[in-house]
Steps between C-alpha positions, in 0.01 A plus 500: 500500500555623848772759378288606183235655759738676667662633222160614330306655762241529275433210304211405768323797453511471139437086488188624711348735291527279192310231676204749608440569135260268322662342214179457280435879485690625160543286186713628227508182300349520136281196587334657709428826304438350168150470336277157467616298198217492227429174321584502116106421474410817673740705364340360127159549612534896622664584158273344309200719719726803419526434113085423493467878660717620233274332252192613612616884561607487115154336446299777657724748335430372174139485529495845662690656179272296248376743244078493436441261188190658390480880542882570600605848573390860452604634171364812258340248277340326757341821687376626154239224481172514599265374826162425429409623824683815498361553114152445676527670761575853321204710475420646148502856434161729572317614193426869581262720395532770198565901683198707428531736247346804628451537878121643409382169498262426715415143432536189742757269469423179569668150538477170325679174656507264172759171521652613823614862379356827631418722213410855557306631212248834443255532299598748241663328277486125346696231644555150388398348871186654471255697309600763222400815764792404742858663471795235389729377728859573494695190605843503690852379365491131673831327477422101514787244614450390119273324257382207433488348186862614425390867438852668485565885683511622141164357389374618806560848406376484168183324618406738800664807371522591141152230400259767648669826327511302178111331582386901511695596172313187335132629642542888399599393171184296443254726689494865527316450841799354711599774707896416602477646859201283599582189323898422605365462852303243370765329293725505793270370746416194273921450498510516822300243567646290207810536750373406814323218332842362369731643834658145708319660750135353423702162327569226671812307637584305185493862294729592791710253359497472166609908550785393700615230252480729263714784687764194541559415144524913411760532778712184441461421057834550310345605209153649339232222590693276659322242750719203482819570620624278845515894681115569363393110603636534866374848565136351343521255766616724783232697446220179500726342839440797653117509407445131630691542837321823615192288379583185691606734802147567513365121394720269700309183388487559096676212384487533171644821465790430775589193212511813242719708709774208524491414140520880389839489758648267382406583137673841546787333696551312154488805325758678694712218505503489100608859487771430745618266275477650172540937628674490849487888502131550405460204774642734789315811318164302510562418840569808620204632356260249634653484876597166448835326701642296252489203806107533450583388113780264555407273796199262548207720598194332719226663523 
């Protein structure tokens, strides 16, 4: 030992050193760097919380996509119907008064209000608002959402436009009296008023309707007169859905016609689903058309 420390001069130096070091101050065993050991319970228990978020973001994802059951999307079909309230809302068009025909009269117009309309009238001529030394009024072209009573554009026309020409033929013929130029006026005021009298705009909200039910079956019938197809049934339907929600929108605690609006749902639901069965294309067609998702026909629909 003796002879070892002479022969390695520095072995003291270097025994020295290695005692000065603290031992505990590196550790390079995996032991000691490895992570806490989970239980097979917890290890169960965090996958099972990840799997029930996976659940419920597919959940919420669902729900968010879920198409609307009763008025769906935005289609042509749908925008052509009509709102009571806008329909309402539109003011009719002024009657206006006749141009004098010679700019030496002198006389004093005056003006009648009679059922809410201003009339302008002078009194050189007879008039059918007031007494025969008035002039005639000449009315303006009004152009009405529609009619009720199921008054077509063409009847319309031959009502309020050709009537009065063919009223004046009628009187000249049986009186040599009826002077053409004073008398149309007349004629045409009297249609006029036939057509504000029949216009949606002084109707009501069921006339509102039955126009838009009848603008459905025109715009989805296969054929001349044809109001019993499945297309013509669901667009009917559509068109009374829609009526009933913007009414219960409006009337949260009408029972009885919330009960209607389910049953006509699921009556169209049944309709669609018989014409998926039967005509898959006209199904997707009809769809389409309505701005229906076929999930809105297929699932289970609460409402």
């Amino acid at each position: 030992m003796f002879g070892l420390r002479t022969a390695l001069p520095g072995a003291r130096s270097l025994v020295a050193s290695t005692k000065s070091t603290p031992t505990n101050a590196f550790h390079t065993s995996a032991s000691a760097l490895a992570r806490p050991r989970r239980s097979r319970k917890d290890i169960v228990i965090q996958i099972r919380k990840n799997n029930l978020q996976k659940q419920e973001k597919k959940r919420l994802d669902f729900e968010a996509s879920t198409p609307d059951y009763i008025i769906g999307k935005q289609t042509e079909f749908t925008q052509s119907l009509l709102r009571p309230q806008s329909v309402f809302q539109a003011p009719l068009a002024a009657i206006k008064p006749a141009a004098p025909e010679s700019s030496t009269t002198t006389e004093e117009d005056t003006t009648t209000k009679s059922s809410g309309f201003a009339f302008t009238t002078s009194s050189s001529s007879p008039s059918i608002f007031s007494s025969s030394s008035r002039t005639p009024l000449i009315v303006s072209t009004s152009n009405p959402s529609g009619y009720q009573h199921f008054l077509t554009e063409q009847e319309a026309d031959l009502i309020f436009e050709k009537v009065p020409h063919v009223q004046v033929q009628e009187l000249m013929v049986r009186s040599t009296l009826v002077n053409e130029r004073i008398q149309l006026p007349i004629e045409q005021q009297k249609a006029e008023l036939v057509r504000r009298i029949t216009a949606l705009e002084n109707g009501n909200a069921k006339q509102v309707t039955l126009e838009n039910v009848r603008r459905a079956r025109e715009a989805f019938q296969r054929a001349e007169g044809d109001t019993g197809s499945p297309e013509v049934q669901a667009a009917v339907m559509t068109v009374r859905i829609q009526n009933l929600h913007n009414h219960i929108l409006n009337n949260k605690k009408d029972k009885h016609n919330y009960r209607r609006l389910r049953m006509l749902i699921h009556q169209r639901q049944t309709v669609l689903k018989y014409l998926k069965k039967t005509y898959p294309e006209r199904y997707h067609v009809c769809l389409d058309r309505l701005g229906l998702e076929p999930r809105a026909i297929e699932d289970e629909i609460v409402v």
